[in-house]
C-alpha positions in Angstrom: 46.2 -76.7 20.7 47.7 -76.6 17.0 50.0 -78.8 15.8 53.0 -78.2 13.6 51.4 -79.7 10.8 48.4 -77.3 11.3 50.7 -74.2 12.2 52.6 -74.3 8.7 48.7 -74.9 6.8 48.2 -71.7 8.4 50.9 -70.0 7.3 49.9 -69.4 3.2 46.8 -67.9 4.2 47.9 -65.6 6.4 50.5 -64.9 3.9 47.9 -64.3 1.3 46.0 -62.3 3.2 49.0 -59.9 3.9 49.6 -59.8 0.3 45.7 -58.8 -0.5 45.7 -56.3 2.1 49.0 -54.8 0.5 47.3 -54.6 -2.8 44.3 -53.3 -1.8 46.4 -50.1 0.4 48.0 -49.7 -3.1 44.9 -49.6 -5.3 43.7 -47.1 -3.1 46.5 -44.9 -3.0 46.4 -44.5 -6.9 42.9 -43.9 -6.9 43.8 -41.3 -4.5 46.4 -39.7 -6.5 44.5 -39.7 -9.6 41.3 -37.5 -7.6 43.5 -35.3 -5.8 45.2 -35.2 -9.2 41.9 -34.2 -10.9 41.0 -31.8 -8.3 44.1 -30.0 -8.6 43.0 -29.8 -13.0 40.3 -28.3 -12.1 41.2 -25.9 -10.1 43.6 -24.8 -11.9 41.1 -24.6 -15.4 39.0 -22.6 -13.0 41.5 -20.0 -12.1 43.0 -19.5 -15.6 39.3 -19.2 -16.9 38.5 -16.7 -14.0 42.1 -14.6 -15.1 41.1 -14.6 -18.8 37.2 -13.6 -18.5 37.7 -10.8 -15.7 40.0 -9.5 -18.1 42.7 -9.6 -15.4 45.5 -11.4 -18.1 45.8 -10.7 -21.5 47.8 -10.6 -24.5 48.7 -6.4 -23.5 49.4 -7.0 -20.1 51.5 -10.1 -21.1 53.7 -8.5 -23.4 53.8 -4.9 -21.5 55.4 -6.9 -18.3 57.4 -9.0 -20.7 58.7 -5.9 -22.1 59.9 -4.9 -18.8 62.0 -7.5 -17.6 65.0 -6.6 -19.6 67.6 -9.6 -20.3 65.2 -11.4 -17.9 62.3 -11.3 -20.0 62.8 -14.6 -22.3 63.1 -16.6 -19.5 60.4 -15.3 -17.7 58.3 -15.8 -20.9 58.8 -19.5 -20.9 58.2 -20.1 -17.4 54.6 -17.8 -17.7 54.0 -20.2 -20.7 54.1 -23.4 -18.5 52.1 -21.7 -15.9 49.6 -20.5 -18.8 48.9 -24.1 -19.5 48.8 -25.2 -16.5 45.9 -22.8 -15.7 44.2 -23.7 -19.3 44.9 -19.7 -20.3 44.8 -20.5 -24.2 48.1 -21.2 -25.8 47.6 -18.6 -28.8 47.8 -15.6 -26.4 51.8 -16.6 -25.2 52.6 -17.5 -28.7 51.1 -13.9 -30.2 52.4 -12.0 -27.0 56.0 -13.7 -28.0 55.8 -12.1 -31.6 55.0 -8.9 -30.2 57.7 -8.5 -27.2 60.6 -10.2 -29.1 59.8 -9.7 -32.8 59.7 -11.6 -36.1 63.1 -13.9 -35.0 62.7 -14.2 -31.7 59.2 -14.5 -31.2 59.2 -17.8 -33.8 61.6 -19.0 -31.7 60.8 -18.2 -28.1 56.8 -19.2 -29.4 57.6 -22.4 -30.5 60.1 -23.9 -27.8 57.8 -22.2 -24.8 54.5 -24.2 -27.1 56.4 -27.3 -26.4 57.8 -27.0 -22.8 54.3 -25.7 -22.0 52.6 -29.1 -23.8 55.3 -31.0 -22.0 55.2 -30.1 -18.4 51.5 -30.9 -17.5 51.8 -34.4 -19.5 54.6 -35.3 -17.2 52.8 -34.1 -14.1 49.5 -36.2 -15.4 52.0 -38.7 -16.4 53.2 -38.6 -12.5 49.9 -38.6 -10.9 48.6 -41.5 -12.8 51.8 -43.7 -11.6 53.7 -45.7 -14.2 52.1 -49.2 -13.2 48.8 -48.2 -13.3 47.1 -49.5 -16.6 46.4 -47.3 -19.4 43.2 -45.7 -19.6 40.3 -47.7 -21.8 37.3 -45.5 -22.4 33.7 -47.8 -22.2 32.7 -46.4 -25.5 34.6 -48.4 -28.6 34.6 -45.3 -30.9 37.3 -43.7 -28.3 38.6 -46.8 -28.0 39.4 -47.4 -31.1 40.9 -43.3 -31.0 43.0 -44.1 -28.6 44.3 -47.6 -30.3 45.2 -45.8 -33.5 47.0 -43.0 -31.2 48.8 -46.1 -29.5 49.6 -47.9 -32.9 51.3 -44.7 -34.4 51.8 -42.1 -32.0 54.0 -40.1 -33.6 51.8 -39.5 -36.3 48.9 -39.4 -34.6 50.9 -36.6 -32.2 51.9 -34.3 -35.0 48.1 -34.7 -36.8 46.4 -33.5 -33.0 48.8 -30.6 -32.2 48.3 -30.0 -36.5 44.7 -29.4 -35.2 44.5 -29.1 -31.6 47.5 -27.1 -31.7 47.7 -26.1 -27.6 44.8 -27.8 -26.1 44.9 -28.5 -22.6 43.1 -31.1 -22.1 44.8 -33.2 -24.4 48.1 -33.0 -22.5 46.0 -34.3 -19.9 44.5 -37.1 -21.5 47.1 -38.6 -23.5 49.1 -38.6 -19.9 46.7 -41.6 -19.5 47.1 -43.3 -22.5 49.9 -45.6 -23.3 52.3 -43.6 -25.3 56.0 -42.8 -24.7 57.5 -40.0 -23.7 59.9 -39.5 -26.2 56.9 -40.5 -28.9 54.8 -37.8 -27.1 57.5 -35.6 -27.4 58.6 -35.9 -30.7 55.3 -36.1 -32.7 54.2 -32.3 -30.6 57.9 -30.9 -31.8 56.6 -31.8 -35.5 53.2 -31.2 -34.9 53.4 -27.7 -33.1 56.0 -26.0 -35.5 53.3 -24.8 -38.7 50.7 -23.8 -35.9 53.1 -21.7 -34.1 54.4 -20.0 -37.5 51.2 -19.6 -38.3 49.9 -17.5 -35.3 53.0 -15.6 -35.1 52.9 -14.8 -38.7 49.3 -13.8 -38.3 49.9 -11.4 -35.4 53.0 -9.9 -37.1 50.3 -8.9 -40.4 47.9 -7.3 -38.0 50.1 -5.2 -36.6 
């Protein structure tokens, strides 16, 4: 039979115990999150890449249904934008379909504020998935590690130099979901970073046609 005095040394390590079963449920559930959350990436990537190669969505059947959604058709556009990334359709085919269904104003306009909902939205679903107290993501090799130190250190300029180059690349709203950078840094380095891109394509679309 236990005495008290053995009953309360009992206690901590069933209390620890508790505590390191807890932990261990968590871990798991963010590990689970973060596959189902990869899962759903790919599938997505595979159905946008599917759309675009089948010739099934385009930049003429985009801007023909635009076209016929009357005073409906702007909003609709932004939405199908998010969607677009979403499903990895590449970025340059909503921002030339905006030139051509709204015009030189319009389009500039309606190009550039769907770019940035559309480079927003899957961040914040990443973002999401990942869960806010799970550590930031630290490649084995050093050379990305050291990548994603200087996107850490200065991320506003580091986000306005990728979407400068990247412009709407999926993956790397995806990625830098997983790094340590802010929102509102995210954010505000794309808005910079997206606008010369975006005039450029829509300036380049409005010469060809």
């Amino acid at each position: 039979m236990n005495t008290p005095k053995q009953h309360r040394a009992a206690l901590p390590s069933v209390e620890a115990a508790s505590v390191a079963a807890t932990n261990s449920h968590g871990n798991l559930h963010k590990k689970l999150r973060v596959v189902l959350a990869a899962l759903a990436m790919t599938a997505l990537a595979g159905v946008g890449i599917w759309l675009v190669q089948t010739g099934r969505f385009g930049a003429e059947q985009l801007s023909a249904w635009v076209a016929s959604l009357g005073c409906w058709s702007a909003p609709t556009f932004l939405l199908s934008f998010i969607i677009g990334q979403l499903l990895y359709v590449p970025g340059t085919l909503f921002v030339g379909a905006a030139r051509v269904s709204f015009g030189p104003g319009w389009g500039v306009l309606l190009a550039y504020l769907g770019a940035l909902a559309a480079i927003t939205v899957p961040f914040l679903l990443a973002r999401y998935a990942r869960g806010t107290a799970q550590a930031a993501y630290r490649p084995r090799f050093s050379f990305l590690r050291r990548a994603l130190d200087r996107v850490e250190d200065r991320p506003i300029q580091s986000m306005v130099l990728l979407r400068t180059v990247l412009f709407l690349s999926p993956p790397l709203n995806y990625a830098l979901a997983f790094t340590s950078v802010r929102t509102r840094d995210y954010v505000i380095g794309s808005a910079i970073g997206l606008f010369v891109p975006t005039f450029v394509v829509t300036f380049g679309v409005g010469w060809l046609l």
